[in-house]
N, C-alpha and C positions, 0 to 999 in steps of 0.2 A: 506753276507748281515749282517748288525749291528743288533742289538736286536733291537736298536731305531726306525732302516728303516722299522723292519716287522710290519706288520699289525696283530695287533689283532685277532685270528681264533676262532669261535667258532662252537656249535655243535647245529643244530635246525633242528627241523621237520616243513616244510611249513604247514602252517595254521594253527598253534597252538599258544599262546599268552605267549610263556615263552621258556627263552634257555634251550636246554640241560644241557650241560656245555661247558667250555671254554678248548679249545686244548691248549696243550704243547708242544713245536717247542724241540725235541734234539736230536740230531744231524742229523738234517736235515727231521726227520719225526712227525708228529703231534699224539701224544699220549693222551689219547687212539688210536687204530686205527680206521677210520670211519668204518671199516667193524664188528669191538665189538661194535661202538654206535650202528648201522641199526643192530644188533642181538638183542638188548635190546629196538630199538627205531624205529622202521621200519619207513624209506622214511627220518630218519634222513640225513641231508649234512653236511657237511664243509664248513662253510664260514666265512667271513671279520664280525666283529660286527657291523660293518657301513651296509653292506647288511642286516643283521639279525635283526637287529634295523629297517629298512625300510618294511620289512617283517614282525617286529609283530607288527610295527601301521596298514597297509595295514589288519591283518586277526582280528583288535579290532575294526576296524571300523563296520558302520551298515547303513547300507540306509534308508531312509525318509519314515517313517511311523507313521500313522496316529494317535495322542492319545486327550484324553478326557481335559475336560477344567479344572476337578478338577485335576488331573495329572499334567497336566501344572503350574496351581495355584499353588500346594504345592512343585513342585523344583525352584519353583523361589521364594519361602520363604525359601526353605532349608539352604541355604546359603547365603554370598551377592551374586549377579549374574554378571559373569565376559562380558567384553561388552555388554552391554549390549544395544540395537540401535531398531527404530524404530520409527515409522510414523502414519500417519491418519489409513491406509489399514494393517500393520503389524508391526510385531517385533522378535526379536532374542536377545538371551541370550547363555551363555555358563554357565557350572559352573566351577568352580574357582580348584575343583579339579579333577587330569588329572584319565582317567580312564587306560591307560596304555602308556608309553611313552609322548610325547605332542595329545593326544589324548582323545579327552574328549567330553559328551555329550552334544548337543547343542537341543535347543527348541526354536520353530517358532510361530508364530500365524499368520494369513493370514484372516482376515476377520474375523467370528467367525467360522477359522476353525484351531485346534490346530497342532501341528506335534513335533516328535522328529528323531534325526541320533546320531549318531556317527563316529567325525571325527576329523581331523587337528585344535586344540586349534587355529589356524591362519584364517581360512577359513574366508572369509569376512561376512557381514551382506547382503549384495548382491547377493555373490553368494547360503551365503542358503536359501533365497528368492526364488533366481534360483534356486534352485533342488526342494524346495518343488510348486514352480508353476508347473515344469515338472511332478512331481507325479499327482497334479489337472488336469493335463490335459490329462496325463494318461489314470486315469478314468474314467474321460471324455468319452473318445472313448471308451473304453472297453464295 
C-alpha cells in the first residue's frame, strides 16, 4: 500500500478531549507500539484520525442544562453570537469560537427560562429548541 493510500493512525484514549500522539507506519508496524502507549496511557487504541476526531467532539460535548439569565446575558455580549435565531417564545445562539474540534457552546432561552449544551457548531435552531423542551419535560415528570 502507497503512503498516500494509508490512512492517518493515531494514538487516543476514549473520553478524553486530546490525542496521544500520532503512529508511524515502518515497515509495516506502527510505532510506538500500542502495547508501550496502554503502559504509559492505559485504555489507549489505535486508530484512523478521522475516527479519533469523531471521538473527541463526541467526549467535548455536554447536555442541556439549566443556567441563570445573568449567565446568558453575558455570553451573548462576550463576543458577536454565531446564528443567532429566534422568535416570540425563544432563541439560540452559538459562540463563534469552537470549544474543541467544530464543537462549540450553544445557549437557548425558552420563555424566561435560560439553558446552555455543548455541541455540533451545525446543530440547528430547532433542534436545540428540541433537546431543551425534552429536558422541560423531563422535569416535568420527575
Amino acid at each position: 500500500m502507497s503512503a498516500a493510500a494509508q490512512q492517518e493512525m493515531v494514538f487516543y484514549v476514549p473520553g478524553s478531549l486530546w490525542l496521544v500522539d500520532f503512529a508511524r507506519l515502518s515497515d509495516g508496524q506502527y510505532l510506538p507500539s500500542l502495547e508501550a502507549m496502554q503502559a504509559n496511557f492505559p485504555g489507549c487504541e489505535l486508530m484512523s484520525y478521522d475516527e479519533a476526531s469523531q471521538a473527541l467532539n463526541d467526549a467535548a460535548k455536554q447536555p442541556v442544562t439549566r443556567i441563570t439569565r445573568e449567565k446568558y446575558d453575558d455570553k451573548l455580549c462576550v463576543m458577536p453570537p454565531l446564528d443567532w435565531r429566534g422568535g416570540e417564545s425563544g432563541e439560540s445562539f452559538k459562540l463563534c469560537e469552537m470549544y474543541s474540534g467544530n464543537i462549540t457552546d450553544i445557549y437557548a432561552r425558552l420563555g424566561n427560562e435560560y439553558f446552555t449544551l455543548r455541541d455540533h457548531v451545525t446543530l440547528t435552531h430547532g433542534d436545540i429548541m428540541q433537546r431543551v423542551k425534552e429536558v422541560q419535560e423531563r422535569e416535568r415528570q420527575e
